[in-house]
C-alpha positions as CSV (number, residue, x, y, z in Angstrom):
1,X,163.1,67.1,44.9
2,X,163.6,63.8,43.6
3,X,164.5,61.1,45.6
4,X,168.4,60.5,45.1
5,X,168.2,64.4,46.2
6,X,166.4,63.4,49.2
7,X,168.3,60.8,50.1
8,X,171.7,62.5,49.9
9,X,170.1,65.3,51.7
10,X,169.3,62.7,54.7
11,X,172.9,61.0,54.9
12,X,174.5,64.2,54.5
13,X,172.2,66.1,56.9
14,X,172.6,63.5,59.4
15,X,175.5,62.1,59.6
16,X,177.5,64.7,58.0
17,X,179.9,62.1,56.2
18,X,183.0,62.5,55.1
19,X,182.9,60.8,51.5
20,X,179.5,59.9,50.4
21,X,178.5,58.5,46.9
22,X,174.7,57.5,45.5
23,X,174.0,56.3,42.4
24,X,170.8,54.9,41.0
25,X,170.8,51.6,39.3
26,X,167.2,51.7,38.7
27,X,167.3,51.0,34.9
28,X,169.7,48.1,35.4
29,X,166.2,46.7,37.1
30,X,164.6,46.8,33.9
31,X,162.5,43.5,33.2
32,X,162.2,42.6,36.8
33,X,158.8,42.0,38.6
34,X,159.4,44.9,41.3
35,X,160.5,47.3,38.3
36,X,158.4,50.2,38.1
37,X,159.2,52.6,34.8
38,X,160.1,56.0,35.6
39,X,160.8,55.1,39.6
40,X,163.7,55.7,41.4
41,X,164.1,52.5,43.0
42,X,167.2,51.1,43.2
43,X,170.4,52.8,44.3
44,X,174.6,52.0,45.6
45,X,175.5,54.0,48.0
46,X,178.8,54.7,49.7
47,X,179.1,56.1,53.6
48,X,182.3,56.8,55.1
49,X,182.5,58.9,58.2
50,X,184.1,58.5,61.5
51,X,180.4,57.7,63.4
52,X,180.7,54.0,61.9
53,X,184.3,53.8,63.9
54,X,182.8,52.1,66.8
55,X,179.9,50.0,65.0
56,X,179.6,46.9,63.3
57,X,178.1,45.8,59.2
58,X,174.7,45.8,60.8
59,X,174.9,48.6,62.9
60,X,175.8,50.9,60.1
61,X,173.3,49.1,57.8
62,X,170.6,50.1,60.5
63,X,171.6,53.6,60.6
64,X,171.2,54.3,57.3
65,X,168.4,52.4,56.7
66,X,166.6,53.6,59.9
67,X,167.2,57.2,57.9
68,X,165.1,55.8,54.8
69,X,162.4,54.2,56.3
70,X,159.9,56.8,54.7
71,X,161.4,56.3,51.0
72,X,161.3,52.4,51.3
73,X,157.4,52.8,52.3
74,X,157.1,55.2,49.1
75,X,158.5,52.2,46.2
76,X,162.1,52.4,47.5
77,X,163.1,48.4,46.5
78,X,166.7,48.0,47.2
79,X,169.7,50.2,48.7
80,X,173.6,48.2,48.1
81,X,175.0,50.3,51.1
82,X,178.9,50.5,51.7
83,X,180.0,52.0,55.1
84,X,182.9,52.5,56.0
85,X,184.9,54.2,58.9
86,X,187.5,56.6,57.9
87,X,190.0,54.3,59.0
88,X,188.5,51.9,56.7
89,X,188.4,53.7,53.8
90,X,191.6,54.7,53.9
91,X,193.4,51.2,53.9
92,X,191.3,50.5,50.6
């Protein structure tokens, strides 16, 4: 499984969202020092579920990033995370 698989598989798993979104920016890396050809590094990701309701930016941040501790120790660089509530999300 590659790691964009795993990573929706966490988010999805865990907190069950209702909208998620990941996409890997990697190769928009290319030609930076942390770039690393062929790795999944570099990703957006969008989280909207009803668990963020009660929780601040770093809060949410946190959560998810508690969840990918494991693939930022295996050349994970850089996660652009957007969480929302559903509340939230819908006024966008």
């Amino acid at each position: 499984m590659n790691r964009k698989a795993r990573i929706e598989s966490l988010i999805i798993n865990e907190i069950n969202p209702e909208f998620f979104s990941i996409k890997d920016v990697s190769e928009e890396h290319r030609g930076h020092r942390s770039f690393k050809d062929g790795v999944e590094s570099h990703f957006d990701i969008t989280v909207v579920t009803d668990k963020f309701s009660d929780k601040n930016k770093i809060e949410r941040h946190r959560i998810i990033n508690k969840l990918l501790k494991e693939e930022f120790l295996l050349d994970l660089h850089s996660v652009t995370l957007k969480a929302y509530s559903l509340k939230e999300y819908n006024k966008g």
